[in-house]
Gaussian input, Z-matrix of N, CA and C with variables (Angstrom, degrees):
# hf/3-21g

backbone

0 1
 N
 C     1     B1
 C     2     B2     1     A1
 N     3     B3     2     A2     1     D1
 C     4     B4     3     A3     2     D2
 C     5     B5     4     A4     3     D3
 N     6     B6     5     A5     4     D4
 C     7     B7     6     A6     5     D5
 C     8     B8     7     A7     6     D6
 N     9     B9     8     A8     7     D7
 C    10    B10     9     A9     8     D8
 C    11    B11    10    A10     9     D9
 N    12    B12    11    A11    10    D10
 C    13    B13    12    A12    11    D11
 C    14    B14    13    A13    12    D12
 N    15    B15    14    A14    13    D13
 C    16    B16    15    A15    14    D14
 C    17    B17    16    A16    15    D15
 N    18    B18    17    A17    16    D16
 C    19    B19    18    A18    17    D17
 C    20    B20    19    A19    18    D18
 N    21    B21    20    A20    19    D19
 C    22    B22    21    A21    20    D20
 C    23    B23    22    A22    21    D21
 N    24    B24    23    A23    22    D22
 C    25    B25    24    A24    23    D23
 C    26    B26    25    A25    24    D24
 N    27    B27    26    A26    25    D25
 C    28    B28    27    A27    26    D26
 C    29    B29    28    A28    27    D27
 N    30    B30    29    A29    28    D28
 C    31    B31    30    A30    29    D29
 C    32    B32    31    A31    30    D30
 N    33    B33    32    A32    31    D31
 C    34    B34    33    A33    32    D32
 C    35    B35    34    A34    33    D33
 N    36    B36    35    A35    34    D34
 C    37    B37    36    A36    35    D35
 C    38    B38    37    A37    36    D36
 N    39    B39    38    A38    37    D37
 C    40    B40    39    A39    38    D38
 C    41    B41    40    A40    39    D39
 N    42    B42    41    A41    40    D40
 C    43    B43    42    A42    41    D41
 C    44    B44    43    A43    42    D42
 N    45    B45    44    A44    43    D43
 C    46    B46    45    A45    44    D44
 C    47    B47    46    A46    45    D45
 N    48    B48    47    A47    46    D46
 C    49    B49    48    A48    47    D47
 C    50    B50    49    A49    48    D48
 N    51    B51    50    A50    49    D49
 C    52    B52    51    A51    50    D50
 C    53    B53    52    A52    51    D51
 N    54    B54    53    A53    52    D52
 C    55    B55    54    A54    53    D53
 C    56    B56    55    A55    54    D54
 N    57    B57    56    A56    55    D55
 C    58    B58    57    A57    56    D56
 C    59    B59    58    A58    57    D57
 N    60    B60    59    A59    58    D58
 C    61    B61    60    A60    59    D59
 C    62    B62    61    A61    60    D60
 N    63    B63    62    A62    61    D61
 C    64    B64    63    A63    62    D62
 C    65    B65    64    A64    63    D63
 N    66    B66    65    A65    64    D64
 C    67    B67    66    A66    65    D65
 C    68    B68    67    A67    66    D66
 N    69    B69    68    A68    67    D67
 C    70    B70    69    A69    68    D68
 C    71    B71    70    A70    69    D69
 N    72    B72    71    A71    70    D70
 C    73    B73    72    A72    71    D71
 C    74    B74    73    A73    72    D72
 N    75    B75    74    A74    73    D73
 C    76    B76    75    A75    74    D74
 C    77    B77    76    A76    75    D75
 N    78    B78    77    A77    76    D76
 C    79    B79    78    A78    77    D77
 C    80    B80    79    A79    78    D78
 N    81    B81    80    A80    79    D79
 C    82    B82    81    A81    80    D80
 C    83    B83    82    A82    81    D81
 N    84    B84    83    A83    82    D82
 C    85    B85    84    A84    83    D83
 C    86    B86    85    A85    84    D84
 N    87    B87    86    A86    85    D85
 C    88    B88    87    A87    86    D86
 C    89    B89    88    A88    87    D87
 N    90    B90    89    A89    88    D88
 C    91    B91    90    A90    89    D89
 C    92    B92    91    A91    90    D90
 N    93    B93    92    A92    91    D91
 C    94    B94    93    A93    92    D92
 C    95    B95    94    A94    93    D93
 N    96    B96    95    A95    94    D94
 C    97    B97    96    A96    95    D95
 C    98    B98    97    A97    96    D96
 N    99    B99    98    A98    97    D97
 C   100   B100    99    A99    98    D98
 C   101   B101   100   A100    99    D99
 N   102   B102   101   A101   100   D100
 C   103   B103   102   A102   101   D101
 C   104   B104   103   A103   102   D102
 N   105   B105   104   A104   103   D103
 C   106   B106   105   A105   104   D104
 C   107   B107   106   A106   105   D105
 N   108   B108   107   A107   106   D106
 C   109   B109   108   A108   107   D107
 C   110   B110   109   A109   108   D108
 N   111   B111   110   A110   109   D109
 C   112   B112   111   A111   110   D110
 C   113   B113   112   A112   111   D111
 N   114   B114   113   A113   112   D112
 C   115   B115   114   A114   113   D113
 C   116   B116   115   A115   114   D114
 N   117   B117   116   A116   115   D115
 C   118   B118   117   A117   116   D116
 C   119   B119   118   A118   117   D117
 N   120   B120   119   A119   118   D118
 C   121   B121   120   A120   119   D119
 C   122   B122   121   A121   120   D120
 N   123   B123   122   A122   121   D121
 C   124   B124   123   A123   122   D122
 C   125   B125   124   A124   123   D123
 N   126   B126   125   A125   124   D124
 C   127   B127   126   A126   125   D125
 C   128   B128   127   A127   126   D126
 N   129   B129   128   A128   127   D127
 C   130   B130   129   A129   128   D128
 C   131   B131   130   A130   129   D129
 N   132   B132   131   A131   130   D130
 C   133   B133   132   A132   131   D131
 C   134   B134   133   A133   132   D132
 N   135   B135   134   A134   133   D133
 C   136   B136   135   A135   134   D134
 C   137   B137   136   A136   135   D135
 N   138   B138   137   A137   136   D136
 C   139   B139   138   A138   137   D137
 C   140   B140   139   A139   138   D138
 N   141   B141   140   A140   139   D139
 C   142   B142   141   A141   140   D140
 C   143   B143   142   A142   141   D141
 N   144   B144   143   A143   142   D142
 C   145   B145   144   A144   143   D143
 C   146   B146   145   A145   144   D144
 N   147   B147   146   A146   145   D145
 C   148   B148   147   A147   146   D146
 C   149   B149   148   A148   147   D147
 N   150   B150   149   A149   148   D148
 C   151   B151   150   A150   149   D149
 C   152   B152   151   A151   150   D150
 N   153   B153   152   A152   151   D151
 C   154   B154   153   A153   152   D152
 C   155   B155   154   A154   153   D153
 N   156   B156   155   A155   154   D154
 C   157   B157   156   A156   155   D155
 C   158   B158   157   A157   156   D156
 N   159   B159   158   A158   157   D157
 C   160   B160   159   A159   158   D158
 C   161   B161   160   A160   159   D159
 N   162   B162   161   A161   160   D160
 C   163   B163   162   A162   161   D161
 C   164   B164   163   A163   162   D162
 N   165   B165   164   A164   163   D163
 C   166   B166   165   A165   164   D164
 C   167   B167   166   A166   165   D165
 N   168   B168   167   A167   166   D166
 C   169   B169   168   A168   167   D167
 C   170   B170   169   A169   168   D168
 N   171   B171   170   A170   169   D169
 C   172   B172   171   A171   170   D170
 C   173   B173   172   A172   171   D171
 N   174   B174   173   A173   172   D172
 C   175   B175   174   A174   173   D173
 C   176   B176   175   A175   174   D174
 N   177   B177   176   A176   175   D175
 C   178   B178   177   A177   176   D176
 C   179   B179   178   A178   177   D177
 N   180   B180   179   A179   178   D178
 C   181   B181   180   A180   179   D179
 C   182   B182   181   A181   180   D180
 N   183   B183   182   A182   181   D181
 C   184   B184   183   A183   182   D182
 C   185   B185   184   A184   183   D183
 N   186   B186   185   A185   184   D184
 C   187   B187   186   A186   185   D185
 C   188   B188   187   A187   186   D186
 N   189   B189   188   A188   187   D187
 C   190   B190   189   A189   188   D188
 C   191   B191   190   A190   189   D189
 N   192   B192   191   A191   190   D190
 C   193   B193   192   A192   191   D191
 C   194   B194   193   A193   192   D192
 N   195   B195   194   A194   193   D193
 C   196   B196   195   A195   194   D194
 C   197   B197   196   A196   195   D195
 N   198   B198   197   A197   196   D196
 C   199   B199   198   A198   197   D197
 C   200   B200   199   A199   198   D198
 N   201   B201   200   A200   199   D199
 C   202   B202   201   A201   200   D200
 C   203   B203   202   A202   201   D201
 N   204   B204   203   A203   202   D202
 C   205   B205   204   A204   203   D203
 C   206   B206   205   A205   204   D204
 N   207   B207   206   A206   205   D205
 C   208   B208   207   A207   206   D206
 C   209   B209   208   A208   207   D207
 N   210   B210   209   A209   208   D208
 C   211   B211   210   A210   209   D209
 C   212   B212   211   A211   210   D210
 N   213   B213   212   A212   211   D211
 C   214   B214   213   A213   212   D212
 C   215   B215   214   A214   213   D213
 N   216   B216   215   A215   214   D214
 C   217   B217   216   A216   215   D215
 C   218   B218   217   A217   216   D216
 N   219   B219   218   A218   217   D217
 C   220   B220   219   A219   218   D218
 C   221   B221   220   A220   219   D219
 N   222   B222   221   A221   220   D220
 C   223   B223   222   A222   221   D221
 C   224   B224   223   A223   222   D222
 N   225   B225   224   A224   223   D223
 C   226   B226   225   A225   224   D224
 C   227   B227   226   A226   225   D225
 N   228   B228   227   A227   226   D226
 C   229   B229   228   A228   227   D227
 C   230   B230   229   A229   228   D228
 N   231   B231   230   A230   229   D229
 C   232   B232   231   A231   230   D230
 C   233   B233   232   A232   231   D231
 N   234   B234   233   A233   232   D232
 C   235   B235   234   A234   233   D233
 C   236   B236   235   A235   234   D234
 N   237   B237   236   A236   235   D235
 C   238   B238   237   A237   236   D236
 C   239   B239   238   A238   237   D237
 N   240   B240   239   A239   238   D238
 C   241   B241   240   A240   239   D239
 C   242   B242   241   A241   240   D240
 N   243   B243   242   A242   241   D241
 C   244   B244   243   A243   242   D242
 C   245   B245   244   A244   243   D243
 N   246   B246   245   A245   244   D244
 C   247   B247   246   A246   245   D245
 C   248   B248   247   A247   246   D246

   B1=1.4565
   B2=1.5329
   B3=1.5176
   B4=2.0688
   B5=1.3508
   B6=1.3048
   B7=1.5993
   B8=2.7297
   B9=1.5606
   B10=1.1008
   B11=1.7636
   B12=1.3609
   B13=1.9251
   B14=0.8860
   B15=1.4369
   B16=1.1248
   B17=1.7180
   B18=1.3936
   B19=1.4379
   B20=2.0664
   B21=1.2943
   B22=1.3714
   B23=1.0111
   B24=1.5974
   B25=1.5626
   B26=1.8317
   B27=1.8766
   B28=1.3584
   B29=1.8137
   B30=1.3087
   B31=1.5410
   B32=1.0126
   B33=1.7863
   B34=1.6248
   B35=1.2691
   B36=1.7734
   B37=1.6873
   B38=1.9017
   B39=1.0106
   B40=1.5079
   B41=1.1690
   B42=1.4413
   B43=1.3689
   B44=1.5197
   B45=1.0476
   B46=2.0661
   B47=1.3276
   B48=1.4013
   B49=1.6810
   B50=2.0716
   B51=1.0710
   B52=1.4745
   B53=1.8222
   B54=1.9389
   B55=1.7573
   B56=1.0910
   B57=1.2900
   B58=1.7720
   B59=2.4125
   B60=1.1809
   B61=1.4793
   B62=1.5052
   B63=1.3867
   B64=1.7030
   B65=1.6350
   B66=1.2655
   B67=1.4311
   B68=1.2911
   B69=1.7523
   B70=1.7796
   B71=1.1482
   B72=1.4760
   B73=1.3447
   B74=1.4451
   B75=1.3154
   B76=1.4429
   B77=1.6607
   B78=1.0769
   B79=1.4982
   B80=1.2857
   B81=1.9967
   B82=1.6699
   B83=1.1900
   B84=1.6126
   B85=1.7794
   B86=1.8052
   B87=1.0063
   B88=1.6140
   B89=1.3932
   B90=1.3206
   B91=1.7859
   B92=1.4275
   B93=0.8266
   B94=1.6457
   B95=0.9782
   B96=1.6087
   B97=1.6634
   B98=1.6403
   B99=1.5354
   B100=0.8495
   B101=1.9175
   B102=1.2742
   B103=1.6016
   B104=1.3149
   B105=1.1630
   B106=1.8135
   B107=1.4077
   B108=1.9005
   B109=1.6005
   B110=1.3966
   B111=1.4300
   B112=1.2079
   B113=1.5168
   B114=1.5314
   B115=1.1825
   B116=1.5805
   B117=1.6154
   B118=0.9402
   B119=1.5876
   B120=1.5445
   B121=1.2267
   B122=1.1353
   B123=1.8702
   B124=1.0462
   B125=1.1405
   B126=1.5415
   B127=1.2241
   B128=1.5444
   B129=1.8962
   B130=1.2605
   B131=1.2318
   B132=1.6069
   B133=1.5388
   B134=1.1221
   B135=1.5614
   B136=1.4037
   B137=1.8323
   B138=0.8055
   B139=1.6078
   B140=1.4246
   B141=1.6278
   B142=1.3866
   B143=1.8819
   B144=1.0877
   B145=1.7403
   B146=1.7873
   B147=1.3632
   B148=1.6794
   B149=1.8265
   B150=1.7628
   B151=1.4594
   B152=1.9173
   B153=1.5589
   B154=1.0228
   B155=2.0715
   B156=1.1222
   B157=1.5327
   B158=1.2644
   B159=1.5975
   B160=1.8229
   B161=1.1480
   B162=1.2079
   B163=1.2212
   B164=2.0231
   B165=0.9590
   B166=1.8064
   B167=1.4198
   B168=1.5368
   B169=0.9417
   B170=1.6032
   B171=0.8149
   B172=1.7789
   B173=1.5382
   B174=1.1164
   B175=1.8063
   B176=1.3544
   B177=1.3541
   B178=1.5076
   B179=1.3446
   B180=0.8705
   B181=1.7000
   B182=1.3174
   B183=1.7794
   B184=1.0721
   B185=1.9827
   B186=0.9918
   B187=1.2686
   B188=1.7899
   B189=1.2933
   B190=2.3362
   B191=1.5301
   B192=1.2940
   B193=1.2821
   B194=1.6765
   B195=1.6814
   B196=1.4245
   B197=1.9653
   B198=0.9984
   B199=1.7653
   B200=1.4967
   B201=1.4056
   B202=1.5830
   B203=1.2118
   B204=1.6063
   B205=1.6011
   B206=1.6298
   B207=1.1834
   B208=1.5155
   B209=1.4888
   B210=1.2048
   B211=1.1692
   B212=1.7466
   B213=1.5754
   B214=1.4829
   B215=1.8325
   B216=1.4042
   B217=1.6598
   B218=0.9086
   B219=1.3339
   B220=1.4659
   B221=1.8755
   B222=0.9724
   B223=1.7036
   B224=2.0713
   B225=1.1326
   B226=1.2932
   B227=1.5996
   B228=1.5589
   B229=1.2862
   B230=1.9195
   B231=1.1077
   B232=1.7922
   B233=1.6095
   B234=1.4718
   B235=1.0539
   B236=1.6017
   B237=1.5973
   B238=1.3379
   B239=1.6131
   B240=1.8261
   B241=1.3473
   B242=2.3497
   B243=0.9641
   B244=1.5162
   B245=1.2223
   B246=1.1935
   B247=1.5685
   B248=1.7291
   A1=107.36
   A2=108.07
   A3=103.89
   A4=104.38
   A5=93.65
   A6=103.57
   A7=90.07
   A8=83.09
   A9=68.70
   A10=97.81
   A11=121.12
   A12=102.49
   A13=112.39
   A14=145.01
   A15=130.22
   A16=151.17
   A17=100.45
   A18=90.08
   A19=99.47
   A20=115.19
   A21=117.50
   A22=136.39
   A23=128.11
   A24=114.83
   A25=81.62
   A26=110.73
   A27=110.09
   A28=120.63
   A29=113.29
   A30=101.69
   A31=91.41
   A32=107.08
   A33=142.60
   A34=85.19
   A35=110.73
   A36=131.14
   A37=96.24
   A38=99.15
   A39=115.04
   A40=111.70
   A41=105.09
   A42=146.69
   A43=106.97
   A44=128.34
   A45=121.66
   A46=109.80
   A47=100.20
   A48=106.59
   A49=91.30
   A50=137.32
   A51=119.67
   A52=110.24
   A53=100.62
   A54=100.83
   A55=88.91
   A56=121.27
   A57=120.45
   A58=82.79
   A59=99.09
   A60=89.10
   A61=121.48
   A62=96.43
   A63=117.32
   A64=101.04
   A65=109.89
   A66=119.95
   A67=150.36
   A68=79.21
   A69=103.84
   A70=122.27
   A71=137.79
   A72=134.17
   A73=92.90
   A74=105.56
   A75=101.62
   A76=140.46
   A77=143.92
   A78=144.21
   A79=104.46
   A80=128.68
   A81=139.88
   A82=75.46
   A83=116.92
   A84=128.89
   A85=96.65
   A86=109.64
   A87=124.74
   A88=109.09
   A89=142.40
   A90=132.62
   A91=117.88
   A92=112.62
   A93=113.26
   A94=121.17
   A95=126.37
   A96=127.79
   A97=101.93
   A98=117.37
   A99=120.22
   A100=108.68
   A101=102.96
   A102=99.49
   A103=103.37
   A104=132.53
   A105=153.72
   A106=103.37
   A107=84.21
   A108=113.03
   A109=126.98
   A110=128.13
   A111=135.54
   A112=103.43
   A113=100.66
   A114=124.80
   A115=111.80
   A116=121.02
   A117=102.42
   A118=141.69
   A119=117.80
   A120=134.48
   A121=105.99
   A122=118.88
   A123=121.29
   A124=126.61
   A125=160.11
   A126=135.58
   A127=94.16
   A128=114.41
   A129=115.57
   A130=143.60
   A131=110.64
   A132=102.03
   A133=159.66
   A134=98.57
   A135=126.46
   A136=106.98
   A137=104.51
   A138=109.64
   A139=109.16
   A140=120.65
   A141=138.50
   A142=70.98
   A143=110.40
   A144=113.83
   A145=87.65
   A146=137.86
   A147=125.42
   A148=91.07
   A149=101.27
   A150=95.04
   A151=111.92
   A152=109.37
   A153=113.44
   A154=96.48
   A155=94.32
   A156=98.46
   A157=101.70
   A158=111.94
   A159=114.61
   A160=124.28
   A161=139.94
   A162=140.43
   A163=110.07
   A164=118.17
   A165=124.38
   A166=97.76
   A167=118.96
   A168=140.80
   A169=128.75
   A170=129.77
   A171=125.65
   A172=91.43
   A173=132.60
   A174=127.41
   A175=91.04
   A176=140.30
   A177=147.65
   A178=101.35
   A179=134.51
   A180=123.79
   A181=113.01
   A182=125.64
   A183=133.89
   A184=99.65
   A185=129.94
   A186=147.46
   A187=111.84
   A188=103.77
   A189=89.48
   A190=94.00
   A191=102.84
   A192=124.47
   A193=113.28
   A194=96.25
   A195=118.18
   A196=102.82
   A197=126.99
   A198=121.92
   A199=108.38
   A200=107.33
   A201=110.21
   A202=103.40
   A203=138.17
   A204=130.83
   A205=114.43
   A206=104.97
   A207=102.12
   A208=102.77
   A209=129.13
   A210=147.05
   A211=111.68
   A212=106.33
   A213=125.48
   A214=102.01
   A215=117.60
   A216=126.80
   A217=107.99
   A218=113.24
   A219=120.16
   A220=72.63
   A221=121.19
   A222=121.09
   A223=95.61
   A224=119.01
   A225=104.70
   A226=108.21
   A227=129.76
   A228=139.16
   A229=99.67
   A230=101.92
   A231=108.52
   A232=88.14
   A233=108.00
   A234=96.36
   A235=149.09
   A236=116.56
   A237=128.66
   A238=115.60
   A239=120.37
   A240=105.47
   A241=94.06
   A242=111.59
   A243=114.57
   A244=103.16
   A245=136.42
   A246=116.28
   A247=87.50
   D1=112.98
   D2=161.31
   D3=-68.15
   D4=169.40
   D5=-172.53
   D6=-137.32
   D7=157.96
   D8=-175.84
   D9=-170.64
   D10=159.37
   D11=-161.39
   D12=-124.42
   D13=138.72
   D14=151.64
   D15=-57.98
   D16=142.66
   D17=-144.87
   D18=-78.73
   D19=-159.54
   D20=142.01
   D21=-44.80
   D22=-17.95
   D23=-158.77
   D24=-152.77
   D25=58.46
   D26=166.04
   D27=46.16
   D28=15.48
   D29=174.49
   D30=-112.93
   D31=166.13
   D32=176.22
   D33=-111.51
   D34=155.44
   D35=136.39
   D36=-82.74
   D37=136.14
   D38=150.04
   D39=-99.48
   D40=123.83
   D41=154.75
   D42=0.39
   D43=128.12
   D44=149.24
   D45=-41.48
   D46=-72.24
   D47=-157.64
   D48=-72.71
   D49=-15.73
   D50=167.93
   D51=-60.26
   D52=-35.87
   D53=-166.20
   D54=-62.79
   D55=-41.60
   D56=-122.73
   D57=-97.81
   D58=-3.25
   D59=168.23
   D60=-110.38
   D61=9.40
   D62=-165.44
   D63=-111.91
   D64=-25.94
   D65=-133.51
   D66=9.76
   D67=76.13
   D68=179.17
   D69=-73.79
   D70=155.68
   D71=171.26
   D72=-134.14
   D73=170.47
   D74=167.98
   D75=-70.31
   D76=116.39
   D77=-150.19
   D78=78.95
   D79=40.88
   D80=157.58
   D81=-61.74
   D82=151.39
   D83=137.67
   D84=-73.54
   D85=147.10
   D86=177.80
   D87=-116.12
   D88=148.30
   D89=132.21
   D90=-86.42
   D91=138.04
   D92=154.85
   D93=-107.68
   D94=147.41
   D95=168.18
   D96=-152.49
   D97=168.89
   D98=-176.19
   D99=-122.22
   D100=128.87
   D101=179.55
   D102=-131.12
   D103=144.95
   D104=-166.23
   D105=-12.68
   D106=73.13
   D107=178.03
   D108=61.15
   D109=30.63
   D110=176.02
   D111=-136.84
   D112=155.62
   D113=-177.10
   D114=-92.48
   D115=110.87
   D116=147.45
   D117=-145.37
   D118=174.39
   D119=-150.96
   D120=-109.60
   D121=119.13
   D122=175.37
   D123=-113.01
   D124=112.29
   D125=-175.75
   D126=-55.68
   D127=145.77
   D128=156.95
   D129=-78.64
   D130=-16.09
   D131=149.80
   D132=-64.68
   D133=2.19
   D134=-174.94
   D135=-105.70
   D136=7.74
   D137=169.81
   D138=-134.16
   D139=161.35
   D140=-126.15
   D141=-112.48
   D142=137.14
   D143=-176.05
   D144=-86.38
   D145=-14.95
   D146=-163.44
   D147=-88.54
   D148=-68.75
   D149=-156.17
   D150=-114.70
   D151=9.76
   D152=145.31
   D153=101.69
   D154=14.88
   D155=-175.50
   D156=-80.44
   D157=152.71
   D158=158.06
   D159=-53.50
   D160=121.54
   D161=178.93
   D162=-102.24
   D163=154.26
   D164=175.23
   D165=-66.63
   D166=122.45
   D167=158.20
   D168=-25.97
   D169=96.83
   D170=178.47
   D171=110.79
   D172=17.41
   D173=-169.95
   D174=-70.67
   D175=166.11
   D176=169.61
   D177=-101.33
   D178=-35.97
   D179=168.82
   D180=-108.25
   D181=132.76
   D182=179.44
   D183=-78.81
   D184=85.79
   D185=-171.30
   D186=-157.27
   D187=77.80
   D188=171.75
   D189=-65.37
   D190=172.87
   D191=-136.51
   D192=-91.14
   D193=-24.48
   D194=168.27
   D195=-72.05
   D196=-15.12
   D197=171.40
   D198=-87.90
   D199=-36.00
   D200=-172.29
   D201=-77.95
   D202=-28.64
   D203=168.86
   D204=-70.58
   D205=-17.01
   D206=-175.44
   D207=-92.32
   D208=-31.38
   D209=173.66
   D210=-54.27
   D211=-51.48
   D212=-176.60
   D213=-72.71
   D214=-35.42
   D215=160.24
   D216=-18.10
   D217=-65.24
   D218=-103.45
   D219=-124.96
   D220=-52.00
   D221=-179.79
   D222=-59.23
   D223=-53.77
   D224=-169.64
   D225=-61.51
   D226=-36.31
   D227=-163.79
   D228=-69.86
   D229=-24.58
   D230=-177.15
   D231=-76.86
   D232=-92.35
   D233=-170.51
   D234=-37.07
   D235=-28.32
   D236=141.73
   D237=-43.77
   D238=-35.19
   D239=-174.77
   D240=-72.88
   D241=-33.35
   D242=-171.70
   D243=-58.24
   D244=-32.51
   D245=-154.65
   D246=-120.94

C-alpha cells in the first residue's frame, strides 16, 4: 500500500507506481467514487461514458457492447418506422 496526504486545498499526489499501474500520465481524465468506504480510481477510458460499465482498454469508442446493441435497436426500429 502507498501512502500519500492531503494537502490544504483537498488534493492527493497519486502515487508513480499507482499511474504507472493505471497508466496515467499527466492530463489522464480520472473518475472517482466511493464504495464501502474506499476511494476509488478509475481511468475514464476504460468505462462505457452511457451506463458506466468497464470497457477493454484501447477500445475507440467509449460504448461496452451492451449500449452499442441498444443503440443499434433503437437506430434499426427508426429506420423500419421510415420505410
Amino acid at each position: 500500500m502507498t501512502r500519500s496526504l492531503l494537502d490544504k486545498l483537498d488534493r492527493i499526489v497519486i502515487p508513480k507506481d499507482i499511474c504507472k499501474a493505471l497508466s496515467l500520465a499527466p492530463g489522464s481524465p480520472v473518475l472517482f467514487s466511493v464504495e464501502n468506504g474506499r476511494v476509488i480510481i478509475t481511468p475514464e477510458d476504460t468505462v462505457c461514458a452511457v451506463c458506466g460499465a468497464q470497457i477493454p482498454k484501447g477500445k475507440s469508442i467509449r460504448l461496452c457492447n451492451g449500449c452499442i446493441e441498444q443503440v443499434a435497436q433503437i437506430h434499426r426500429a427508426e429506420v423500419a418506422a421510415v420505410i
